[in-house]
C-alpha positions, 0 to 999 in steps of 0.5 A: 766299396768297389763298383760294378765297373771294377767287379766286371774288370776282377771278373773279366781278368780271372775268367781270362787266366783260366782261359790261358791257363787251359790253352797252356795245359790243353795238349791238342793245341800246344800253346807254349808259356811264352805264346800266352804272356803275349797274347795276355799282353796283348789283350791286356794292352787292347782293353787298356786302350778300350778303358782308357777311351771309355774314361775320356769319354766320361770325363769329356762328358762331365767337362762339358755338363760343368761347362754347360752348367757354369755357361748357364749361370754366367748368361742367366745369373742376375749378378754382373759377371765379368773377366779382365785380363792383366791389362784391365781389358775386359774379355767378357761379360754377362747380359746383365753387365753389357745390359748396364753398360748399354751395350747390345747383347750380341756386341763383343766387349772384349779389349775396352777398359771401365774408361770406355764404359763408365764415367771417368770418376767411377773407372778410376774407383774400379782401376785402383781395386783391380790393381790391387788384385792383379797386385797381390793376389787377394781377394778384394770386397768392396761397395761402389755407387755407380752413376750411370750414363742414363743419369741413375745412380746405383749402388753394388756390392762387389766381390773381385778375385783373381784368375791364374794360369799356370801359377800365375794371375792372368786377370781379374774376376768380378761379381756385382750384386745391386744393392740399391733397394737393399741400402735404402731400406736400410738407410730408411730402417735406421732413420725409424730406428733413430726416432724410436730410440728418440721417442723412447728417450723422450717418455717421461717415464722408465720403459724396456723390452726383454726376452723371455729369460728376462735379459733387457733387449732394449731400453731408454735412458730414463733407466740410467737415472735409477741405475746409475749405469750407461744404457749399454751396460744394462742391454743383454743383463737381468734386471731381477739378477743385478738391480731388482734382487729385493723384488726378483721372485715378484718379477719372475711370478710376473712374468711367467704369468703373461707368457702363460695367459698372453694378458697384460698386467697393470698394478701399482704398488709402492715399491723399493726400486734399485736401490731408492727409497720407496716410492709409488709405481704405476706398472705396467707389463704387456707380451711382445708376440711373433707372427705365430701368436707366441710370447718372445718377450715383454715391455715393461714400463713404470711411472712415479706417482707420489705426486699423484698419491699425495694429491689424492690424499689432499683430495680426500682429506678434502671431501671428508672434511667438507661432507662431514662439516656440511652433513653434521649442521643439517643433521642437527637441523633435521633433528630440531625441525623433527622435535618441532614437529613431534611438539617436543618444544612445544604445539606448532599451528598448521602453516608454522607445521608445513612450514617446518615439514617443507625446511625439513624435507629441503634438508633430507634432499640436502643430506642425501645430495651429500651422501651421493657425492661422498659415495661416488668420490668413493666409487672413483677412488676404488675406496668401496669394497662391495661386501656381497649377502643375501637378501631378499629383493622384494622386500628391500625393493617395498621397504625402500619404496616405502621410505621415500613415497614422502617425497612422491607424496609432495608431488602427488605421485603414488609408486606402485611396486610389481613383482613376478619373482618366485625366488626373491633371494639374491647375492649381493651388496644389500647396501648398494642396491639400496642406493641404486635404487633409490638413486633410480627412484628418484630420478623418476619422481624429479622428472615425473609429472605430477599426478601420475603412477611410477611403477616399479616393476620387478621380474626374473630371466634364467638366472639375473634379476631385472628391475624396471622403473617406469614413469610419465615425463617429457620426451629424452631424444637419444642424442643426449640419452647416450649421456644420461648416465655420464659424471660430466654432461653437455650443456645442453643435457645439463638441465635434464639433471639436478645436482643430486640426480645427476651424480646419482644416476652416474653412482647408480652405473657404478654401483650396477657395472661392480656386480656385472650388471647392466644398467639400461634407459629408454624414452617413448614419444609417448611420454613414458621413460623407463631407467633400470639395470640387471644383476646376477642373482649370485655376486661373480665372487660368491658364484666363483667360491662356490661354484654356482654358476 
């Protein structure tokens, strides 16, 4: 595309032909053909000259920009810039080069060597690569720890190239760049890099990160004993491609769902892993996240836990076999002591009566302790499956009153039941409301004062169930109230809580937490507790089958 300079020249040129070409054929002036090639010469020669002066112009214009400019980076760059000649004499430097040799800023370097600046040691290192460049001509890269004549140590990155003129090298340029700070964070970098790497390979349990395609980033030696592979050969790989192609599509499922939900999943399961035989896993996958909150990848850990399984077996055989060759002699006991006392086996006289009616009672509470402690192993081990009905509240809560005012009775308590509720029907394990109940209930009675009211207070708020039981006993201070609900309690909280109470109370927070619930105690310096929980009138599972919320 021509420029505006070269148009105005076509335009000055064709305007000027026309103009001759006139005078030329212009009778009144007579202007002959040789006249006008050298007036045309001559205008020709006169705007060259113009031309040739404007370019000068331009271009000594743009050398001293470019010399200005390159003056600029020279003063102001933070680099140490400097020239030598062939000699290994320097010709100049920048401030920051004078400034780290100590010299003033309006001093002149020029005509001493690196001997006359820095330490013998150091300009001999400097000697040796400049002679490689004045040498050959190449370019030449190298790191130098410097030691100052101020007693510190530097460490530069520095860049040499030669400088020609007329084909010929005449010198040395160099560029320093400090990279003190750099190489110790760098050096720092590698030692945390280094204790990772340590930790990593001293878990006692398989760990490794990957991106979100699944290619292994990072991993621990562990690994090697499941894949019979060097660590390095595993690093770039996908584990669900190559190791894992029994499990490949549960993995990828896996994954796609905590890069979706950004959660964590945990889970065991018993699996057949690289190869093995199988065996029980705990797993565990977490996202790995970028400043911006999004998923980059995930680290995976599992743990064999046969072992583990194989004891909790052990203790399950355990806990049923001792329940059940407890719970079967006192069932039988309470059935001869009830035939006793119908007269089945013959008319008892009254002390003989309360005789039996008080073993009987001591072999209820011993059935019911067993009952509690098999139930909350259960609870622990995950065995309860809750099977939510409905039912109706008021009526479980009178009926289960009802059966137990026997023990309140030996106490000479009376159980008074309260309820404001319009619609009693709920949704939820009738059997383990039951046992929280009468865990709460209970409690109430062994701790209550004799001769007093327990109050059992049932009231509805929006769309939860609330159930207070309300009983006179000695003050809890809140220190240990904070315990009341715990398996294992401070000694010092230990005489507040029988056997039976104690794991009941614990069963009870169980029982409640498994509905979403909230189970709440309070004790008043006025001698009155009060112990009970909240409930969803309709179980989370039901609500979320069929949309009621």
């Amino acid at each position: 595309m021509l420029t505006k300079r070269v148009c105005g020249k076509i335009l000055f040129y064709f305007l000027f032909l026309i103009f001759i070409t006139f005078l030329i054929n212009c009778p009144k002036i007579n202007l002959s053909s040789k006249d006008a090639v050298i007036i045309s010469l001559f205008v020709f020669w006169i705007h060259s000259l113009i031309d040739k002066k404007y370019l000068l112009n331009k271009l000594s214009q743009k050398f001293n920009n470019q010399k200005s400019l390159i003056n600029n980076l020279f003063i102001n760059c933070p680099n140490l810039i400097y020239l030598k000649d062939k000699n290994f004499n320097y010709i100049d430097c920048n401030p920051q080069m004078k400034k780290l040799i100590c010299v003033d800023g309006q001093s002149n370097i020029s005509g001493k060597n690196d001997f006359d600046v820095f330490p013998s040691d150091v300009a001999e290192t400097l000697r040796q690569y400049d002679k490689k460049v004045i040498e050959k001509g190449e370019v030449v890269s190298y790191k130098i720890e410097k030691k100052l004549f101020t007693g510190e140590t530097k460490i530069y990155d520095t860049l040499l190239a030669p400088t020609m003129n007329k084909d010929k090298i005449s010198g040395v340029l160099g560029i320093m760049r400090d990279i003190t700070q750099t190489e110790a964070l760098r050096e720092k970098y590698i030692i945390k890099n280094a204790q990772l790497n340590s930790i990593l390979d001293n878990v006692p349990f398989v760990i490794y990160l990957k991106d979100i395609e699944g290619r292994v980033i990072a991993c621990n030696k562990i690994l090697e004993n499941y894949i019979n592979q060097p660590v390095k050969n595993v690093i770039g790989t996908n584990l669900s491609d190559t190791f894992l192609k029994d499990i490949s599509d549960k993995i990828k499922k896996e994954d796609a769902q905590i890069i979706k939900n950004k959660q964590k999943i945990s889970y065991e399961s018993n699996l057949n892993i690289y190869g093995k035989e199988k065996a029980w896993y705990s797993v565990s996958k977490s996202p790995i996240f970028n400043d911006r909150n999004e998923v980059i990848g995930i680290i995976v850990y599992f743990i064999n836990i046969d072992d583990e399984k194989k004891l909790q077996a052990r203790k399950e055989t355990f806990v049923a076999t001792l329940t059940h060759d407890l719970k079967t002699p006192t069932t039988a006991q309470m059935n001869a002591m009830k035939l006793l006392l119908d007269g089945s086996l013959g008319s008892l006289n009254p002390q003989q009566k309360e005789m039996v009616e008080l073993t009987l009672n001591s072999n209820i509470y011993m059935s019911n302790m067993i009952s509690t402690i098999l139930a909350t192993y259960k609870s622990e081990s995950g065995e309860v499956v809750l099977k939510p009905e409905e039912f109706d509240i008021t009526e479980l809560i009178s009926s289960t009153c009802k059966e137990i005012c026997n023990l309140a009775r030996t106490k000479e308590q009376n159980i008074i039941v309260k309820s404001s509720i319009d619609n009693p029907y709920v949704t939820a394990d009738k059997l383990q409301i039951k046992r929280a109940v009468v865990n709460l209930i209970s409690n109430a009675i062994t701790y209550g004062f004799d001769k007093t009211d327990i109050e059992v207070v049932l009231r509805e708020e929006d769309d939860r169930i609330f159930l207070d039981v309300l009983n006179h006993c000695r003050y809890i201070p809140p220190e240990r109230m904070k315990e009341i609900f715990l398996k294992y309690k401070s000694s010092e909280n230990a005489k507040f809580n029988k056997a039976s109470t104690g794991l009941g109370l614990y069963l009870s927070k169980q029982i409640i937490n498994a509905h979403s619930g909230e189970i709440h105690a309070n004790s008043y310096e006025n001698q009155t507790c009060v112990f009970g929980f909240s409930i969803p009138k309709v179980h989370k599972s039901i609500a979320e089958e069929t949309g009621v919320n």
